[in-house]
PDB file of N, CA, C and O in Angstrom:
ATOM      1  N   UNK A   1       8.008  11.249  21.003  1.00  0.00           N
ATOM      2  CA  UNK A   1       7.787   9.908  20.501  1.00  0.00           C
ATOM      3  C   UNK A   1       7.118  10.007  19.126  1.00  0.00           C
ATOM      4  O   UNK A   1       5.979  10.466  19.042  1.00  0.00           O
ATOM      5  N   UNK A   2       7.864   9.547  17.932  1.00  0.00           N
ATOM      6  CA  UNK A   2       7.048   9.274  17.087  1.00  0.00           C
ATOM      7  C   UNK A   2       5.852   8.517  16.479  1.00  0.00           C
ATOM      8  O   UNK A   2       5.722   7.334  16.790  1.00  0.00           O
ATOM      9  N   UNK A   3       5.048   9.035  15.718  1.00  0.00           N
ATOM     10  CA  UNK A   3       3.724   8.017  15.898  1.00  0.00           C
ATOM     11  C   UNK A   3       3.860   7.007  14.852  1.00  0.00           C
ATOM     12  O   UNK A   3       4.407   7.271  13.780  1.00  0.00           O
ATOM     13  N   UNK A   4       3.348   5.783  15.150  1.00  0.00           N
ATOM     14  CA  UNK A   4       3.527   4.791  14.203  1.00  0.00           C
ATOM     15  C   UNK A   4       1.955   4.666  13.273  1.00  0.00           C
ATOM     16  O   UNK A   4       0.870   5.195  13.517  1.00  0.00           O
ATOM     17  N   UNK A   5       2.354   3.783  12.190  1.00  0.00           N
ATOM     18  CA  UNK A   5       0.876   3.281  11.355  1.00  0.00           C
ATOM     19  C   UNK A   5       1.529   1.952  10.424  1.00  0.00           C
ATOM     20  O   UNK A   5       2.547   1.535   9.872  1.00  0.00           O
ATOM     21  N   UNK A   6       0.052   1.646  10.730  1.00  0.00           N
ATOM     22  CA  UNK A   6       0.776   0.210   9.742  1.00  0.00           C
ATOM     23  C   UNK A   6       0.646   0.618   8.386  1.00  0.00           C
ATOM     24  O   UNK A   6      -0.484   0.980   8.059  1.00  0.00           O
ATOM     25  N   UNK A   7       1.599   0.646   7.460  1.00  0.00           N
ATOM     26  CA  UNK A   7       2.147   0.769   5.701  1.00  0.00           C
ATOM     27  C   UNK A   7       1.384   0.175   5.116  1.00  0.00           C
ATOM     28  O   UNK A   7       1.506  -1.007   5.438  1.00  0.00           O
ATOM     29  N   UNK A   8       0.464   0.334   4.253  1.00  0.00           N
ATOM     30  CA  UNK A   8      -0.283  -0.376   3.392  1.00  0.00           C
ATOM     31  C   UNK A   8       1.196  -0.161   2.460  1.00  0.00           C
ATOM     32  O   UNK A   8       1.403  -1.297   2.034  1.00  0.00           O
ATOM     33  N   UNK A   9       1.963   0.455   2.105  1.00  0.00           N
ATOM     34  CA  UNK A   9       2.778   0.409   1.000  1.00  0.00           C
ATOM     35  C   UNK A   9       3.764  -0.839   1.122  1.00  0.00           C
ATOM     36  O   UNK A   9       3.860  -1.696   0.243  1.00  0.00           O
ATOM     37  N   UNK A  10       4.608  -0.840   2.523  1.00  0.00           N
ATOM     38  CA  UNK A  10       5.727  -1.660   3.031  1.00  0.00           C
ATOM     39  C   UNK A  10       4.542  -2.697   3.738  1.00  0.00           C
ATOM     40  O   UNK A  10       4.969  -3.805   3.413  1.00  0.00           O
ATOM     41  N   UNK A  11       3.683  -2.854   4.278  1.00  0.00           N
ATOM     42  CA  UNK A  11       2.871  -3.791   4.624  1.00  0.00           C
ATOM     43  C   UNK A  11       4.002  -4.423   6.114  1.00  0.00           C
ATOM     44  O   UNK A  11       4.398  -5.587   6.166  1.00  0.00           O
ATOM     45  N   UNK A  12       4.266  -3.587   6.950  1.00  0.00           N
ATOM     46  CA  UNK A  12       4.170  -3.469   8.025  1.00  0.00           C
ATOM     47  C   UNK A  12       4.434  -2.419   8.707  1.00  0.00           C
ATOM     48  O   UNK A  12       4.445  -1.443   7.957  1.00  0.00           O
ATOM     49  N   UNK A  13       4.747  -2.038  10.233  1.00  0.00           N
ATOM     50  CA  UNK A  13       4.753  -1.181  11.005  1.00  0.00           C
ATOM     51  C   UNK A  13       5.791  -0.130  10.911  1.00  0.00           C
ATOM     52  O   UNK A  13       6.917  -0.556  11.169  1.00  0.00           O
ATOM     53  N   UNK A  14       5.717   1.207  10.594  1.00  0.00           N
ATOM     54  CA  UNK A  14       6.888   1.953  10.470  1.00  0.00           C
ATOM     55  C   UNK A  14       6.354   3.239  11.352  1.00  0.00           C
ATOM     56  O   UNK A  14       5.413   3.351  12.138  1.00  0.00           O
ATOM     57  N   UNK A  15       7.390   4.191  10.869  1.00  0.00           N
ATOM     58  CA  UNK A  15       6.952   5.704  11.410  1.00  0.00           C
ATOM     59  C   UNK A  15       6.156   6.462  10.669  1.00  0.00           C
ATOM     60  O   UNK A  15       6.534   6.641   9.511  1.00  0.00           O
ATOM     61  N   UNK A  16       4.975   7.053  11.064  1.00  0.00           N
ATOM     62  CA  UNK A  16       4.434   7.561  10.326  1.00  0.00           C
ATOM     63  C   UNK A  16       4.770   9.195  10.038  1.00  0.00           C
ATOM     64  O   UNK A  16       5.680   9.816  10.588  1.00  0.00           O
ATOM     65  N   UNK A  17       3.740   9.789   8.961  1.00  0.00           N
ATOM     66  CA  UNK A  17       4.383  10.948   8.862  1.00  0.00           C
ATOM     67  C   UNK A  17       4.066  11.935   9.991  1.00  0.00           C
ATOM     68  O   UNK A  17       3.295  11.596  10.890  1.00  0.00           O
ATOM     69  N   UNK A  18       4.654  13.183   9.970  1.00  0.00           N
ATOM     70  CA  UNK A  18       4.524  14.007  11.424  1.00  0.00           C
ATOM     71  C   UNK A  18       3.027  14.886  11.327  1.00  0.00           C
ATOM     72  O   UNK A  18       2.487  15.259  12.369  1.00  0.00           O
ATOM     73  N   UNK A  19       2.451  15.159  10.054  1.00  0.00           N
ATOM     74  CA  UNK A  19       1.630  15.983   9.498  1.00  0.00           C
ATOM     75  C   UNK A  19       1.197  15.397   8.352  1.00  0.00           C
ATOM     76  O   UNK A  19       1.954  14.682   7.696  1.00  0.00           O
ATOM     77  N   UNK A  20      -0.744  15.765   7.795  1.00  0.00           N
ATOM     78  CA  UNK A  20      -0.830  15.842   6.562  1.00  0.00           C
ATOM     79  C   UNK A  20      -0.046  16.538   5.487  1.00  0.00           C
ATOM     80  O   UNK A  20       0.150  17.751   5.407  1.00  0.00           O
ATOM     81  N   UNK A  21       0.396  15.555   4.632  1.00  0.00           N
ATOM     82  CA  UNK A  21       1.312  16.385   3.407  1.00  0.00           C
ATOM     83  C   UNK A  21      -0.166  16.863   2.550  1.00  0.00           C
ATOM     84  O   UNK A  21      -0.785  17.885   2.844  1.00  0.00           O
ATOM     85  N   UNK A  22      -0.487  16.116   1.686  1.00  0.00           N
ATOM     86  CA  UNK A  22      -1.464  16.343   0.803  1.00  0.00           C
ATOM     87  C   UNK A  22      -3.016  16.356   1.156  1.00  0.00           C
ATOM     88  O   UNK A  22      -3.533  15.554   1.933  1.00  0.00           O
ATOM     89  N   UNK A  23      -3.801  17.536   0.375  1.00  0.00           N
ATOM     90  CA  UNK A  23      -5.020  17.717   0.806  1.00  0.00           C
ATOM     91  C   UNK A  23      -5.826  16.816   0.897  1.00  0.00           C
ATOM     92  O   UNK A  23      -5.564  15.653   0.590  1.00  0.00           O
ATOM     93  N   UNK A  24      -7.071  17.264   1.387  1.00  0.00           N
ATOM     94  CA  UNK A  24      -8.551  16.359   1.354  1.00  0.00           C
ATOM     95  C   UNK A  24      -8.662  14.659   1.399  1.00  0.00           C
ATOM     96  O   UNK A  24      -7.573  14.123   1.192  1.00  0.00           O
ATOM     97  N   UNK A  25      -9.744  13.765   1.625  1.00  0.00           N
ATOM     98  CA  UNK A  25      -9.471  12.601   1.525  1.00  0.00           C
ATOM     99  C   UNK A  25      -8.332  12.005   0.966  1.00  0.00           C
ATOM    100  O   UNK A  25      -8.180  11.055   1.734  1.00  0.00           O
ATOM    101  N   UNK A  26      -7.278  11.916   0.000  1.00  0.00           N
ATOM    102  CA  UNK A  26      -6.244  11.424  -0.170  1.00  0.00           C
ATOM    103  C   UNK A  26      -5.287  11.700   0.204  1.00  0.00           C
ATOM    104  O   UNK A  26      -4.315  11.010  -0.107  1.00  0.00           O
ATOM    105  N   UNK A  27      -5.139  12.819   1.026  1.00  0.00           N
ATOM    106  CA  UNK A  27      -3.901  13.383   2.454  1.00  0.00           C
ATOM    107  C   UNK A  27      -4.329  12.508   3.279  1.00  0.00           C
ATOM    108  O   UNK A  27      -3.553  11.623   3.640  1.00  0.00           O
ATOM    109  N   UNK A  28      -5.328  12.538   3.646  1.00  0.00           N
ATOM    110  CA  UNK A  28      -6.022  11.921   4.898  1.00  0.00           C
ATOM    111  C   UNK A  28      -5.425  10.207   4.607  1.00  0.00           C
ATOM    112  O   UNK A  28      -4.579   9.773   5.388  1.00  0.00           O
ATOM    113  N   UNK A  29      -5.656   9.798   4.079  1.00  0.00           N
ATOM    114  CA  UNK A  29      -5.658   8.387   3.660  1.00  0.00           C
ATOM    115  C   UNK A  29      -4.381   8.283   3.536  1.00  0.00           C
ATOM    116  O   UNK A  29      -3.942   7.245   4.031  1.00  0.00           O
ATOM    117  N   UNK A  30      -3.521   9.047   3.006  1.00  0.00           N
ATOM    118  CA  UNK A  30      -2.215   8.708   2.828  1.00  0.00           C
ATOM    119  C   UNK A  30      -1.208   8.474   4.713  1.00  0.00           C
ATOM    120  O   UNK A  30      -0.338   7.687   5.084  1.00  0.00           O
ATOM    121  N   UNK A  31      -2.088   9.826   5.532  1.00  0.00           N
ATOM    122  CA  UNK A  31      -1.380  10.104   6.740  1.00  0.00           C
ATOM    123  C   UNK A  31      -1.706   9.430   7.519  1.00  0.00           C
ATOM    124  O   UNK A  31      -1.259   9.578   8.656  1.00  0.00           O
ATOM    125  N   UNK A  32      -2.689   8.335   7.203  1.00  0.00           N
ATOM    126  CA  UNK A  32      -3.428   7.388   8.319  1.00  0.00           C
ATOM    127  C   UNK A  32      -2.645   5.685   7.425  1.00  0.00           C
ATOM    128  O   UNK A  32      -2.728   4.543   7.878  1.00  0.00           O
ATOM    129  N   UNK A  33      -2.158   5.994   6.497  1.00  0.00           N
ATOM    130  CA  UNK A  33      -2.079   4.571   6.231  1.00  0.00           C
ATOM    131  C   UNK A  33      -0.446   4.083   5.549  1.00  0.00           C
ATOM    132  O   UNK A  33      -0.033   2.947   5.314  1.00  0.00           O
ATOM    133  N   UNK A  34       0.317   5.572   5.337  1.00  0.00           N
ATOM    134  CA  UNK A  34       1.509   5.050   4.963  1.00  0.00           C
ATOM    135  C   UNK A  34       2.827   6.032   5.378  1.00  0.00           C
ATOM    136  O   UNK A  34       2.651   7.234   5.577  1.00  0.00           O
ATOM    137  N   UNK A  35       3.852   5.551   5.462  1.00  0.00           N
ATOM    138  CA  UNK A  35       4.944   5.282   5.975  1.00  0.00           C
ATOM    139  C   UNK A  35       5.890   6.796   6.272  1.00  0.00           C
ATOM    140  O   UNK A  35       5.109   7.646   5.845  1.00  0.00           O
ATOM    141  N   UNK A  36       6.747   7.313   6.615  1.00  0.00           N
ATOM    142  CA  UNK A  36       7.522   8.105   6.114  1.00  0.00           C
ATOM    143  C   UNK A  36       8.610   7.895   5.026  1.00  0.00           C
ATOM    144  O   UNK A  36       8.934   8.656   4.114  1.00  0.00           O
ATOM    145  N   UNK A  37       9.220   6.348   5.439  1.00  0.00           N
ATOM    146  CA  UNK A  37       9.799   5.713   4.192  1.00  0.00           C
ATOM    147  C   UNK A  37       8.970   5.184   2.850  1.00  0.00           C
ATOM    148  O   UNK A  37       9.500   4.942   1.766  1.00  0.00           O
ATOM    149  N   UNK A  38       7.605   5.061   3.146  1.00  0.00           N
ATOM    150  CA  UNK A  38       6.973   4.726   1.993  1.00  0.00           C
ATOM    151  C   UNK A  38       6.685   6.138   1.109  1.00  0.00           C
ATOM    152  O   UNK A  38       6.578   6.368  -0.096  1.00  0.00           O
ATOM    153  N   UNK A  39       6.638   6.702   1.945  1.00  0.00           N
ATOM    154  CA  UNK A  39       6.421   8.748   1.079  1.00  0.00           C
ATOM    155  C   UNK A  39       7.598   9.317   0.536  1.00  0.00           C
ATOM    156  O   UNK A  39       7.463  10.152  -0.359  1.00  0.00           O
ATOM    157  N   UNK A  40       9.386   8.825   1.156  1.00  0.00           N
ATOM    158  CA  UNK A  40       9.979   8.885   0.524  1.00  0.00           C
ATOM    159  C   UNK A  40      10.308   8.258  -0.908  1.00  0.00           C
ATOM    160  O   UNK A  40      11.041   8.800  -1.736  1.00  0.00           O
ATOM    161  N   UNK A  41       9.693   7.101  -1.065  1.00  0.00           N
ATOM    162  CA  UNK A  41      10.028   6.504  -1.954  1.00  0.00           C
ATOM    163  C   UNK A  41       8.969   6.841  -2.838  1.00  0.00           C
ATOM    164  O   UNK A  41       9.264   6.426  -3.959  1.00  0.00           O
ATOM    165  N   UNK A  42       7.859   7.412  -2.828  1.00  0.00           N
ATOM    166  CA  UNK A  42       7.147   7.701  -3.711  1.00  0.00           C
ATOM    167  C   UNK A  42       7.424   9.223  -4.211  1.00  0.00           C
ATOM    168  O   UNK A  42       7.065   9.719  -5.278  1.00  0.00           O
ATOM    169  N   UNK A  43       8.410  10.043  -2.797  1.00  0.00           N
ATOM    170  CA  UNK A  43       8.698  11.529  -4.011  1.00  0.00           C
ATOM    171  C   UNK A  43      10.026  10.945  -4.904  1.00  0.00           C
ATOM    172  O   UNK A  43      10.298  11.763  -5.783  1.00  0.00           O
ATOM    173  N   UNK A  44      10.625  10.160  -4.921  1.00  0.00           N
ATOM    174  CA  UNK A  44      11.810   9.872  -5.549  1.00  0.00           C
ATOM    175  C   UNK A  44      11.292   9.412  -7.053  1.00  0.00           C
ATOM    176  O   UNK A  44      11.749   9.759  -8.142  1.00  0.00           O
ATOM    177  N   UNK A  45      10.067   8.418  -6.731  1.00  0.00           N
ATOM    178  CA  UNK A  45       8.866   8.246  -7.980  1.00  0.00           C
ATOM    179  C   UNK A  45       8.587   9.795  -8.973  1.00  0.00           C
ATOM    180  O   UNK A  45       8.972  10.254 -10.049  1.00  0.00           O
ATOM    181  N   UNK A  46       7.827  10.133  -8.022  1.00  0.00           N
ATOM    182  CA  UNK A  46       7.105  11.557  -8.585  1.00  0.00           C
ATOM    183  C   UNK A  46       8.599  12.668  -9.325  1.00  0.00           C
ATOM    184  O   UNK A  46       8.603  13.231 -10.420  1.00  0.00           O
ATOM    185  N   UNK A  47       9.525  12.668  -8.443  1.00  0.00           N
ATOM    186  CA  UNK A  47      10.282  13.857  -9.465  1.00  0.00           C
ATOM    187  C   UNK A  47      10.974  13.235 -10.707  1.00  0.00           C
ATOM    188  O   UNK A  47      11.418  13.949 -11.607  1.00  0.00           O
ATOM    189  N   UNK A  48      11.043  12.006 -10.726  1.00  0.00           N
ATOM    190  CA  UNK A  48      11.804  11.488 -12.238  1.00  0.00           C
ATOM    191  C   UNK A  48      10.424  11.230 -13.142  1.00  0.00           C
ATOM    192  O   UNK A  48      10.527  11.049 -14.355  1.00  0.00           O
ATOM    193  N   UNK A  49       8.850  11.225 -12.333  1.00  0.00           N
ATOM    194  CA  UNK A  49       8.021  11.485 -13.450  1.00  0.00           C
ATOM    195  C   UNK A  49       7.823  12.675 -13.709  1.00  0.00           C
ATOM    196  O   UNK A  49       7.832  12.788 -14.935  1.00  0.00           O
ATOM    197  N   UNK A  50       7.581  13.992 -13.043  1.00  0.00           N
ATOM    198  CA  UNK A  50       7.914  15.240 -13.495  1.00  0.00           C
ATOM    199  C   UNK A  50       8.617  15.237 -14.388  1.00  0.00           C
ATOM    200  O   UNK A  50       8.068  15.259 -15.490  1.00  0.00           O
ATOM    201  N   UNK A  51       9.875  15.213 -14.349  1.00  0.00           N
ATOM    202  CA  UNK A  51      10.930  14.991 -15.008  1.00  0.00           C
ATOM    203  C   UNK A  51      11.084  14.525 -16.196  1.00  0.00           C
ATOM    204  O   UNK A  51      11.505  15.323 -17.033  1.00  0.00           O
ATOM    205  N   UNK A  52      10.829  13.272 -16.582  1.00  0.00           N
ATOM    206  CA  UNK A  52      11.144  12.656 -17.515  1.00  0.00           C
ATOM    207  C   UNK A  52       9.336  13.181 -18.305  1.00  0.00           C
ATOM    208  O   UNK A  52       9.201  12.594 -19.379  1.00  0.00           O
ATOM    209  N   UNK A  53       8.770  13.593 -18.151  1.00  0.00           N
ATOM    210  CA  UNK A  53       7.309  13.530 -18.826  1.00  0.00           C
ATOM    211  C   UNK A  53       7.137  15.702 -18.871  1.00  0.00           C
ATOM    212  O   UNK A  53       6.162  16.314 -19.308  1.00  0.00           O
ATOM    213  N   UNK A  54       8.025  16.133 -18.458  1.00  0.00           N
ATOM    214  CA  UNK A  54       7.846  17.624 -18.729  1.00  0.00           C
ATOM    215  C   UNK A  54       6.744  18.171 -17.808  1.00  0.00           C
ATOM    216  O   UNK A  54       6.188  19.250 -18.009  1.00  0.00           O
ATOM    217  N   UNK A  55       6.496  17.428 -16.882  1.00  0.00           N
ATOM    218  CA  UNK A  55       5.034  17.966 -16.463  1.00  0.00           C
ATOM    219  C   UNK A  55       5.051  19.427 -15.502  1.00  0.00           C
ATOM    220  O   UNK A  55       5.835  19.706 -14.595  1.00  0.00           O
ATOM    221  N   UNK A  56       4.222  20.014 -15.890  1.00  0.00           N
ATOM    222  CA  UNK A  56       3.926  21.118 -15.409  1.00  0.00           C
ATOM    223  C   UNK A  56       2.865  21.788 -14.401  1.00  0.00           C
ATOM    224  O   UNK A  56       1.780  22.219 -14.790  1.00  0.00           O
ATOM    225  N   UNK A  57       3.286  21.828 -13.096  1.00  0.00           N
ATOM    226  CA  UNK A  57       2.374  21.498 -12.143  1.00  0.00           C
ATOM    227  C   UNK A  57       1.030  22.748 -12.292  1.00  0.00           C
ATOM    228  O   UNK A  57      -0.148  22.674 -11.941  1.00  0.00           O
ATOM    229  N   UNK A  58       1.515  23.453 -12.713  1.00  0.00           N
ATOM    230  CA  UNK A  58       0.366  24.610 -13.097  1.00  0.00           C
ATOM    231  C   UNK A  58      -1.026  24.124 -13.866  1.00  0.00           C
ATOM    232  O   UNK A  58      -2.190  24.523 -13.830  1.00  0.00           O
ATOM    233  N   UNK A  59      -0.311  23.035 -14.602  1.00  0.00           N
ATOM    234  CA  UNK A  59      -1.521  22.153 -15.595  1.00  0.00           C
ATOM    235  C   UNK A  59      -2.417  21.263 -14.609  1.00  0.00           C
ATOM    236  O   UNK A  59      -2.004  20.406 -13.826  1.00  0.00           O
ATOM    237  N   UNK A  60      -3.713  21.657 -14.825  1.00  0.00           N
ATOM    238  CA  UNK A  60      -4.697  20.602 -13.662  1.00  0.00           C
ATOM    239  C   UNK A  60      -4.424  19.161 -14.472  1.00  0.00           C
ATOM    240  O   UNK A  60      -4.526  18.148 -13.780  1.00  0.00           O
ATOM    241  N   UNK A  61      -4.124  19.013 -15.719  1.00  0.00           N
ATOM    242  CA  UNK A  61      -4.158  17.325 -16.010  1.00  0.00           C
ATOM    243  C   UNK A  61      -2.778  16.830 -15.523  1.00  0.00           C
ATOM    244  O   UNK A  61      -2.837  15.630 -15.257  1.00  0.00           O
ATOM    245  N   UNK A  62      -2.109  17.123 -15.411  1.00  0.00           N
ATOM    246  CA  UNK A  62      -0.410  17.284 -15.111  1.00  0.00           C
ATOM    247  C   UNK A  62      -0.719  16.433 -13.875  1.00  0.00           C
ATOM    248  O   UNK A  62      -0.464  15.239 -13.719  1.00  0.00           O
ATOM    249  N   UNK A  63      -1.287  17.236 -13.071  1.00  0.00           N
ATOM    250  CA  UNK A  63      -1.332  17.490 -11.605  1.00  0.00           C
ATOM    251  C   UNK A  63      -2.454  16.358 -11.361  1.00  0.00           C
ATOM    252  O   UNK A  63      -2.364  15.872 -10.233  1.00  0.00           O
ATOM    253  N   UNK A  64      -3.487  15.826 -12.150  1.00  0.00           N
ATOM    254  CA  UNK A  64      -4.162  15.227 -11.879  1.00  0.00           C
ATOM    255  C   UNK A  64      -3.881  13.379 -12.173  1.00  0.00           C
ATOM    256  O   UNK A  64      -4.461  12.384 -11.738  1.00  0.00           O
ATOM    257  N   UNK A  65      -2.769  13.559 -13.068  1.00  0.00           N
ATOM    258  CA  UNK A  65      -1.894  12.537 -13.535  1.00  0.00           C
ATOM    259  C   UNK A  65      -0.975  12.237 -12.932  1.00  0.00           C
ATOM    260  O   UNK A  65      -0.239  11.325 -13.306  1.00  0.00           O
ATOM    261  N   UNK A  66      -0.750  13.003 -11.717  1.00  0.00           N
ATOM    262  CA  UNK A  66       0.670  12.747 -10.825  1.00  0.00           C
ATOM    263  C   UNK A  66      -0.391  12.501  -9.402  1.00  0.00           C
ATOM    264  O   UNK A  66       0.046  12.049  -8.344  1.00  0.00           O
ATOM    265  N   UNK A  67      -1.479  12.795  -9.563  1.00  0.00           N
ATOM    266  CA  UNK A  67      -2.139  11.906  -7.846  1.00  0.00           C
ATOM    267  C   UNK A  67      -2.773  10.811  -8.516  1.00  0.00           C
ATOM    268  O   UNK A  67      -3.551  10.286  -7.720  1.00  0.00           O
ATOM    269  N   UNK A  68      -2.788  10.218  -9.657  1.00  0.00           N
ATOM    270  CA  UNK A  68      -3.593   8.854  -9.915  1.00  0.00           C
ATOM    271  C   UNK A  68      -2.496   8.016  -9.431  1.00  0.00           C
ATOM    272  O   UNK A  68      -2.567   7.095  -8.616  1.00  0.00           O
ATOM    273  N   UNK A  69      -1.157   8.603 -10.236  1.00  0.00           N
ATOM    274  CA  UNK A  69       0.472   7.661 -10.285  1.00  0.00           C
ATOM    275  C   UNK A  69       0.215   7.268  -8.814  1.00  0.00           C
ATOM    276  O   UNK A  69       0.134   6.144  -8.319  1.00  0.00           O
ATOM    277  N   UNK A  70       0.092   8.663  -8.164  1.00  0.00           N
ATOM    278  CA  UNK A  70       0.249   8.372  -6.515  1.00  0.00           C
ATOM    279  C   UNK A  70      -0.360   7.318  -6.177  1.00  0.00           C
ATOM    280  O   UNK A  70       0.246   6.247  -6.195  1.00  0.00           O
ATOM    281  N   UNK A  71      -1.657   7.389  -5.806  1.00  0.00           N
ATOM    282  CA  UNK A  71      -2.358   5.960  -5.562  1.00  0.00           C
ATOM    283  C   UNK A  71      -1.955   5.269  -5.746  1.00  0.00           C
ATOM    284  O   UNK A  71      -1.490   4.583  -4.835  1.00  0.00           O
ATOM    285  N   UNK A  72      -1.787   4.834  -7.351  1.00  0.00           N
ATOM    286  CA  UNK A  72      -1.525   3.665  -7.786  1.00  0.00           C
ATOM    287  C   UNK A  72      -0.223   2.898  -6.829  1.00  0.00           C
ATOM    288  O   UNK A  72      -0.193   1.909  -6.096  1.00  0.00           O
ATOM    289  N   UNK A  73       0.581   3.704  -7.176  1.00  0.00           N
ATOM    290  CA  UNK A  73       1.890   3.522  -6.820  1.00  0.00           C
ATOM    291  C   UNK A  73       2.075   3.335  -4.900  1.00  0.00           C
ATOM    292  O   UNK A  73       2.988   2.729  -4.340  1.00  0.00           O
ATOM    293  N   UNK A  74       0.839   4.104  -4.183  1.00  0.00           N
ATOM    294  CA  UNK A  74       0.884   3.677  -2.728  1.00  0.00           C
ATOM    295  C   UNK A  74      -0.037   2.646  -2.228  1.00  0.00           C
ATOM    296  O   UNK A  74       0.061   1.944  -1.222  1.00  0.00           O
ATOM    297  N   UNK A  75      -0.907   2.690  -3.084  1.00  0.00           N
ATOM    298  CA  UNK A  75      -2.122   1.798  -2.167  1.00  0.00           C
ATOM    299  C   UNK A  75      -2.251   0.520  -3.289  1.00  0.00           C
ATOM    300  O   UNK A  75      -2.923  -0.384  -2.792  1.00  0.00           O
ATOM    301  N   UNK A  76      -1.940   0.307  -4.216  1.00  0.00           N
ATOM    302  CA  UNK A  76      -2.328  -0.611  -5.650  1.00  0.00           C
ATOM    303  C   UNK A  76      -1.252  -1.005  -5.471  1.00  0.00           C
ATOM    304  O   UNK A  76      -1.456  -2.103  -4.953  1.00  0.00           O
ATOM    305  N   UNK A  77       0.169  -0.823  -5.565  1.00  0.00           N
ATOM    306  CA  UNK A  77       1.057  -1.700  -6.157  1.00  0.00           C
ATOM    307  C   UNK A  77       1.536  -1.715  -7.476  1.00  0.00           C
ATOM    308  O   UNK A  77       2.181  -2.582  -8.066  1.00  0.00           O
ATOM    309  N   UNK A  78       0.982  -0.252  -7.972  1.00  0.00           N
ATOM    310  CA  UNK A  78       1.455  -0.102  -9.566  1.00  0.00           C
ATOM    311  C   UNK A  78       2.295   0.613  -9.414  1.00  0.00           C
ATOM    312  O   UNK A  78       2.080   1.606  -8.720  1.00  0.00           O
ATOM    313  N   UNK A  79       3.638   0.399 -10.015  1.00  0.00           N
ATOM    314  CA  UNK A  79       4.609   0.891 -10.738  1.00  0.00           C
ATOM    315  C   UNK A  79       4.434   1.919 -11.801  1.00  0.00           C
ATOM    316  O   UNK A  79       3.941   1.657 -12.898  1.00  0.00           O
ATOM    317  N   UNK A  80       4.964   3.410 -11.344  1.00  0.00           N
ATOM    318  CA  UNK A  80       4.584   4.053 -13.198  1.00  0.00           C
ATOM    319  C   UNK A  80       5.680   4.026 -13.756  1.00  0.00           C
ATOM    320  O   UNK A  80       6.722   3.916 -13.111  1.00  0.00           O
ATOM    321  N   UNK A  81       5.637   4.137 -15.290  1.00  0.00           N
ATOM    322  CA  UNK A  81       6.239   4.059 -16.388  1.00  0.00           C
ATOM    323  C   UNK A  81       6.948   5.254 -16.372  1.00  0.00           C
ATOM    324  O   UNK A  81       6.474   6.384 -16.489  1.00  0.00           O
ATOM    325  N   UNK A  82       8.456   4.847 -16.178  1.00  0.00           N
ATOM    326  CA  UNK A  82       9.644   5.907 -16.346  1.00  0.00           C
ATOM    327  C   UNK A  82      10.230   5.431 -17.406  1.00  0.00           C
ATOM    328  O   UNK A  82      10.415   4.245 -17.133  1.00  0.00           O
ATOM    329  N   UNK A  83      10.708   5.671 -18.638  1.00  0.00           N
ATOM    330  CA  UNK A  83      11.457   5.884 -19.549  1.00  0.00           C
ATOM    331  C   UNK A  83      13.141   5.226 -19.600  1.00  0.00           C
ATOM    332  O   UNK A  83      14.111   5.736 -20.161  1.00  0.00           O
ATOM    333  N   UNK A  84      13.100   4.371 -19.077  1.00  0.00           N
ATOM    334  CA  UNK A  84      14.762   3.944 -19.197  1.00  0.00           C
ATOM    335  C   UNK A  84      14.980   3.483 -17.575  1.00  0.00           C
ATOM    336  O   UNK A  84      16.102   3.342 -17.090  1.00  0.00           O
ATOM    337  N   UNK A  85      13.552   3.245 -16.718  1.00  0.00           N
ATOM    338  CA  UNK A  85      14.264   3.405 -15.387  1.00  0.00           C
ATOM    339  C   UNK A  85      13.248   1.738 -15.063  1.00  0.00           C
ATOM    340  O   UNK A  85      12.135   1.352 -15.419  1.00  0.00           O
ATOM    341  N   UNK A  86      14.220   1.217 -14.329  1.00  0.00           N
ATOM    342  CA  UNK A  86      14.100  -0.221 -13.921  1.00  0.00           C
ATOM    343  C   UNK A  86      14.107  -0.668 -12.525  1.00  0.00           C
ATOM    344  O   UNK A  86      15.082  -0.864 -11.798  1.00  0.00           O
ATOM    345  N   UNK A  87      12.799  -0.802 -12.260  1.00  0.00           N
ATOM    346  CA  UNK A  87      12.828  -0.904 -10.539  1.00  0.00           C
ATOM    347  C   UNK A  87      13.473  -1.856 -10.264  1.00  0.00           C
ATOM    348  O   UNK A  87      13.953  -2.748 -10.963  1.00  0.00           O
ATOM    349  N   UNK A  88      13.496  -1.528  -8.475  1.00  0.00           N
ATOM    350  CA  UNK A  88      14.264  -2.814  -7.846  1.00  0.00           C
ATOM    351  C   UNK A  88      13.186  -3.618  -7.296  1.00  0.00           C
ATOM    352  O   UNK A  88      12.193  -3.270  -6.656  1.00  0.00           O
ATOM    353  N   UNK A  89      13.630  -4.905  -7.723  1.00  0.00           N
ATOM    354  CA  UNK A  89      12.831  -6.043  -7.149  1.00  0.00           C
ATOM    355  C   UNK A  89      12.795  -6.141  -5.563  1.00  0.00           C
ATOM    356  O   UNK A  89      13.910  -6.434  -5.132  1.00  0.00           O
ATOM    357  N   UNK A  90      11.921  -5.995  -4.655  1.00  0.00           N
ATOM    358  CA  UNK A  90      11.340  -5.948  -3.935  1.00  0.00           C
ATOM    359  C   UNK A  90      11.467  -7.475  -2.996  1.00  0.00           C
ATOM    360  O   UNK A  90      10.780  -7.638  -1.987  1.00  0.00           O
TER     361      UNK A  90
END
């Protein structure tokens, strides 16, 4: 049986993930509060910002600029800035 959690991202009840993905308090927070579909949609986020911004995960600002996006983008409701790319209205 899979375990459920309510989505702060989708803002209701889905499947949650099977395991912490990401470390320390913001793994934690992420695995207690959002989605498996909401985590998909945020790596689909994260590799066209890699991507389009050159980032290099070896770089701690890189890396520290791709877990703010995160937040923002799971628990805030901010959108990051991709280069030519136009979300879907919701």
């Amino acid at each position: 049986m899979s375990r459920t959690v309510f989505c702060q991202f989708l803002d209701k009840e889905a499947d949650g993930l099977d395991f912490q993905l990401y470390p320390g308090e913001i793994g934690k927070r992420i695995f207690d509060n959002i989605s498996k579909e909401a985590w998909a949609e945020w790596q689909k986020k994260q590799t066209m910002l890699i991507n389009e911004k050159k980032m290099n995960m070896m770089n701690p600002d890189d890396r520290a600029f791709l877990e703010n996006a995160m937040v923002g983008f799971l628990f805030e409701g901010k959108e990051p800035e991709i280069e030519g790319y136009v979300p879907v209205n919701k």
